[in-house]
C-alpha positions in Angstrom: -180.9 94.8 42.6 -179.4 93.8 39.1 -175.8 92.5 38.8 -173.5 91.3 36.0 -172.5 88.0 37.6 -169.3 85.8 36.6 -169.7 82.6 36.7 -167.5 80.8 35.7 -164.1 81.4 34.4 -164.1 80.4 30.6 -160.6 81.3 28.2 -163.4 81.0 25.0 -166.0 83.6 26.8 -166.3 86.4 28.7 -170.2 86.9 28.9 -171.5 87.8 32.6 -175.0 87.5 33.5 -177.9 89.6 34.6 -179.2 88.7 37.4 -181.4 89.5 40.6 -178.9 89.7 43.7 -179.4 91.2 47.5 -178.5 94.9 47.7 -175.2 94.7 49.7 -174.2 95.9 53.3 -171.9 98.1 54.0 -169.8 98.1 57.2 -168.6 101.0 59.3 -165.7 102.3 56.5 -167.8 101.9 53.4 -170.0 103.9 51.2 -173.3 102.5 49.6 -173.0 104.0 46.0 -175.9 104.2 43.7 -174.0 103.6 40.7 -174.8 105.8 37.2 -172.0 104.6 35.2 -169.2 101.9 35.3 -165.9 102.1 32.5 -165.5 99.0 31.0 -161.6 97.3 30.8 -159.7 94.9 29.2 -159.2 93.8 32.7 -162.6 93.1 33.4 -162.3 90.5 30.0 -158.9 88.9 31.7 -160.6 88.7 34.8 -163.2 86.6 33.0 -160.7 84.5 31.1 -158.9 83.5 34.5 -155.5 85.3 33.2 -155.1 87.1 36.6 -156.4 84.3 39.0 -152.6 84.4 40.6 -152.5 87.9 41.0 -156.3 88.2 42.3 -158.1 84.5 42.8 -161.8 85.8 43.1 -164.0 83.1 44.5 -167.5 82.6 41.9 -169.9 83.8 41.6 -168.7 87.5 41.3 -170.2 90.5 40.7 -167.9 91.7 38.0 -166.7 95.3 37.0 -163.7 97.6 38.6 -164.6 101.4 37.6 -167.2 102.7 39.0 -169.3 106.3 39.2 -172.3 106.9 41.5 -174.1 108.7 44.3 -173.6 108.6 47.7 -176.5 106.7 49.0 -175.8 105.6 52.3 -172.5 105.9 54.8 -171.0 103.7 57.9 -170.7 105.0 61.0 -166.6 106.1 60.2 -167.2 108.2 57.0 -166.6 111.3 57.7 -165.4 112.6 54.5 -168.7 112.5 52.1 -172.4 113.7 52.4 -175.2 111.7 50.9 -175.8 112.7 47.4 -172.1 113.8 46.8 -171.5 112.5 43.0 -168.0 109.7 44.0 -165.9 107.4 41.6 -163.2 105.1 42.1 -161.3 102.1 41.0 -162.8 99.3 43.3 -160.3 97.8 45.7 -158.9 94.6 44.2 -160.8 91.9 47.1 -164.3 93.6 46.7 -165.1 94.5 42.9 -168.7 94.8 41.7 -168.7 97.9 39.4 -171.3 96.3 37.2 -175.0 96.3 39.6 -177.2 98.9 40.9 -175.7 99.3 43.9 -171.7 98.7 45.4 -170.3 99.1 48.3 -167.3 100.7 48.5 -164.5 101.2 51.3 -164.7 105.6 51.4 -160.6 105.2 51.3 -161.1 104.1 47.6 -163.4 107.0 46.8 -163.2 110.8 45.4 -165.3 113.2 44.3 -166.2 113.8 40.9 -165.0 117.1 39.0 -168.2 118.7 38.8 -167.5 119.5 34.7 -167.2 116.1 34.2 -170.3 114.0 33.3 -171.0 110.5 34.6 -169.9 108.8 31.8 -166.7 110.7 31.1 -165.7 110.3 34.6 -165.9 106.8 34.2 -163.7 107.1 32.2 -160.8 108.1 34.6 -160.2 106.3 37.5 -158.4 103.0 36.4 -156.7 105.1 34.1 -155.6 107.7 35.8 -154.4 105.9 39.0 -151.9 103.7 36.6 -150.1 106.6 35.9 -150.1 107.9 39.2 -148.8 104.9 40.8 -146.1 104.2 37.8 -144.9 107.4 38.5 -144.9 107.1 42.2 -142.9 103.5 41.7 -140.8 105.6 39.5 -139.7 107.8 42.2 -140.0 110.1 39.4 -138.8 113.7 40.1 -139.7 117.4 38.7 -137.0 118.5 36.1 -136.5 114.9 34.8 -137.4 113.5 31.2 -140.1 110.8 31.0 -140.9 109.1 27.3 -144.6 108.2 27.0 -144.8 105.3 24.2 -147.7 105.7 22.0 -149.0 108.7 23.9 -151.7 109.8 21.6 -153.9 106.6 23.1 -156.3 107.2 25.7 -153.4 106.6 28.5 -151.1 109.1 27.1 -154.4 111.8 26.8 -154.3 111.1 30.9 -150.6 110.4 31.5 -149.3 113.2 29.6 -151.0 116.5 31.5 -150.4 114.5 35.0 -146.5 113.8 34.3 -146.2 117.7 33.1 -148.0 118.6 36.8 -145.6 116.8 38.0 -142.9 119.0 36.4 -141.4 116.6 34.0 -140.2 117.2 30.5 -142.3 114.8 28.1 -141.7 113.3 25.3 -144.1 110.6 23.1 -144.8 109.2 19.6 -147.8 108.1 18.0 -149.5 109.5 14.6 -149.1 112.6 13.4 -152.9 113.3 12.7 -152.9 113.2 16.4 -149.9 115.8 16.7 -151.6 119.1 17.9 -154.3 117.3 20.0 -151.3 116.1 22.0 -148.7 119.1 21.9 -151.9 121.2 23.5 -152.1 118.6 26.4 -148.6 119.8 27.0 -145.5 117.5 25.1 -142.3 119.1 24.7 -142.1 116.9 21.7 -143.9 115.0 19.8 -142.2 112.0 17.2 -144.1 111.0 14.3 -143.7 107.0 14.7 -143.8 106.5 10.7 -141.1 109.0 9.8 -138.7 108.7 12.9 -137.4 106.0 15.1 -137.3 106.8 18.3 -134.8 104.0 19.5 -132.3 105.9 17.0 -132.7 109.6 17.7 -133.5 109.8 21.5 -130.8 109.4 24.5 -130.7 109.6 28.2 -134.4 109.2 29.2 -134.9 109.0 32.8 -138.1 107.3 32.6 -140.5 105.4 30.4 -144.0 104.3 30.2 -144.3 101.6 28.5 -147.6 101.2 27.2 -147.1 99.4 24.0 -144.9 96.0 25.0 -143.6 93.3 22.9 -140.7 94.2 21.1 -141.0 97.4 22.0 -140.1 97.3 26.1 -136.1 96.5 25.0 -136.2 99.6 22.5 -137.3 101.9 25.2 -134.6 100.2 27.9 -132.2 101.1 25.1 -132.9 104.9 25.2 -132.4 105.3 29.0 -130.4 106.5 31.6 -128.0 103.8 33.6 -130.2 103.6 36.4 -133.2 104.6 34.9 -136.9 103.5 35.6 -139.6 101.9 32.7 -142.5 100.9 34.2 -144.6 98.5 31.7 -148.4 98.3 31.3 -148.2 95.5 29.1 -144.7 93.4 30.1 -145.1 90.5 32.2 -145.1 91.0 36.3 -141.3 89.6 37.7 -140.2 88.8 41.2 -140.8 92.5 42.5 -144.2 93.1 41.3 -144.9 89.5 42.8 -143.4 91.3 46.3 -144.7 94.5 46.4 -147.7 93.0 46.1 -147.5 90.7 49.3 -148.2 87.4 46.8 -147.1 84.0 48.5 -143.5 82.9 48.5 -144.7 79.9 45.6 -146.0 82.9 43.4 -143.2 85.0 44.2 -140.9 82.4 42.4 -143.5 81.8 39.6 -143.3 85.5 38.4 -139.6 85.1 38.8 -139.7 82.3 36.1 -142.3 84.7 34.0 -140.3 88.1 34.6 -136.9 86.5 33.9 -136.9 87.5 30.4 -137.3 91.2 31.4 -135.5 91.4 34.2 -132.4 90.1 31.8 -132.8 92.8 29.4 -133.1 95.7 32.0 -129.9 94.3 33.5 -128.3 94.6 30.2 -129.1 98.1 29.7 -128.6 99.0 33.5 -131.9 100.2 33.9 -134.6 98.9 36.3 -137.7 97.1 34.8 -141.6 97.7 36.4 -144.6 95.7 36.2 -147.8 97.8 37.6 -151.3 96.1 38.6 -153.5 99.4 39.3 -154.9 99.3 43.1 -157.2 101.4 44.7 -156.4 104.6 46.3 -158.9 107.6 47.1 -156.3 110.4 47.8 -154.1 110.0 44.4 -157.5 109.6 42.8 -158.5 112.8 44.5 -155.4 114.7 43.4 -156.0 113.6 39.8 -159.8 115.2 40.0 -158.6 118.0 41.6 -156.0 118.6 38.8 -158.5 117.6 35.7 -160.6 120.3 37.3 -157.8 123.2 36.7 -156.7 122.3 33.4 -160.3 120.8 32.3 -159.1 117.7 31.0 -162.3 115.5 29.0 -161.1 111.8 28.2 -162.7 110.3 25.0 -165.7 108.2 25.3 -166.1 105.7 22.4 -169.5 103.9 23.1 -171.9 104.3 25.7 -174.0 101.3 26.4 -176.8 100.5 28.6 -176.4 98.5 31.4 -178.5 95.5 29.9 -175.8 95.4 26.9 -172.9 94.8 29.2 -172.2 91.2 27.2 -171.9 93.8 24.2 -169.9 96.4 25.6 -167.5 93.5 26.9 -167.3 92.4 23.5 -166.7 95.8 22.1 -163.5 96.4 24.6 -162.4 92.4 23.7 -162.5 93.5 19.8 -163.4 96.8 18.1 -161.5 99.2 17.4 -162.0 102.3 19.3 -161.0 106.0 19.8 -162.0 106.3 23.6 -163.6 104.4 26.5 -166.2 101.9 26.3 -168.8 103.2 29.5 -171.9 101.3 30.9 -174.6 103.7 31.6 -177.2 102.7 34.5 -179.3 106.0 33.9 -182.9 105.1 32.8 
């Protein structure tokens, strides 16, 4: 079969390379997917960079790619919860990725079913996404009745984020441009700040939680509008001594994101609220909540470019630097 192989790690270049590889085995818990479409990340670029060998070391040559969307071509022995032919996507567990080739196999625990509105490419479009949210709100603790603030919630993360934390009965609030005002109000915002006209660090108070999906300068302002107590879980902050914890990392690496954290940790501390750093794993059954709840409110995520699966180098390059107004998708449909 065809795979995008890495490697090497390179900080200057994140090309992967076609090549011929043997069609993989699956043992008694995995799937063999026949994959029709994989989303393309920025993670899949950092991966290729080296910027998360302490988090994940992959041994090279790998098959790259996390996001996956296929057929059910073949089952172990223990998969009792999928028939051959059932349309499945997931976010690949973190030690066996490989998103990018004909063929993956896949541990069924990782796997859902597809919302069968949902095209292969749009729901390629979901998993990595989707399960973010679900596990910030989960390390959140968040709870029905609550506020959340959802920074720069008319991105593709907030078009995900924002109809899952309102299923989960919290009151939402984001900012972004107003062009984007009604698209988002209709997902379900109880309201909506216009980032150009209004500061949000001046005129909201007493948020119980915060996604921060922006960073920078902008992970204190949000601390600042919280609760005492209070829980912002970052996207783009820099992983501390809990993330390095949660995620069962070595004592040595433990310390190191200590050191790297310290900064945020500080600043949490000053405005008594607690600081997150999230690193999306797999996980079949939130993913299969999420499907099931796109499928009653008919959510559609915004595909930006489609490319064929011998383009991948371009379609890497595309999520590394264009701009763009939805996902970047890798079609393996002839």
């Amino acid at each position: 079969m065809k795979a995008a192989l890495l490697t090497k790690y390179d900080k200057q270049s994140i090309d992967v390379t076609i090549t011929e590889v043997e069609k993989p085995r699956i043992t008694d818990q995995q799937v063999l997917v026949k994959v029709t479409a994989a989303g393309v990340n920025p993670l899949d670029n950092m991966i290729s960079r080296g910027e998360v060998k302490l988090i994940t070391p992959y041994k090279l040559p790998l098959i790259a790619g996390n996001e996956v969307v296929g057929r059910v071509e073949a089952m172990g022995s223990q998969v009792d919860q999928f028939k051959l032919g059932d349309r499945v996507f997931a976010r690949l567990p973190l030690d066996s990725i490989g998103a990018f080739a004909e063929y993956v196999a896949v541990d069924a625990a990782a796997l859902a079913l597809v919302p069968d509105y949902l095209s292969d490419t749009e729901a390629a479009a979901v998993p990595l996404t989707a399960l973010t949210i679900m596990q910030a709100l989960e390390l959140m603790k968040a709870q029905a009745g609550k506020t959340i603030f959802i920074s720069g919630g008319t991105g593709g993360v907030g078009a995900m984020a924002i109809p899952i934390a309102k299923a989960k009965g919290l009151t939402v609030i984001t900012n972004g441009d107003v062009t984007n005002k009604e698209r988002v109000l209709a997902l379900g915002v109880d309201r909506f700040i216009d980032y150009k006209t209004e500061d949000y660090s001046k005129t909201l108070s007493g948020v119980d939680y915060v996604l921060d999906t922006l960073g920078g300068a902008e992970t204190e302002k949000q601390m600042s509008i919280m609760k005492k107590g209070g829980q912002l879980v970052s996207l783009r902050g820099m992983p501390n001594s809990s993330f390095a914890k949660r995620m069962n990392l070595p004592l040595w690496k433990q310390w190191l994101f200590a050191l790297a954290g310290r900064s945020f940790d500080k600043k949490a501390e000053k405005y008594g609220v607690n600081y997150h750093f999230i690193f999306v794993e797999s996980n079949g059954q939130q993913l299969q909540e999420v499907a099931n709840l796109f499928r009653q409110l008919k959510i559609k995520p915004s595909i930006d470019t489609v490319f064929p699966f011998s383009q991948v180098n371009q379609a890497l390059d595309k999520v590394a630097n264009g701009r763009s107004r939805g996902k970047t998708v890798l079609s393996f449909e002839k």
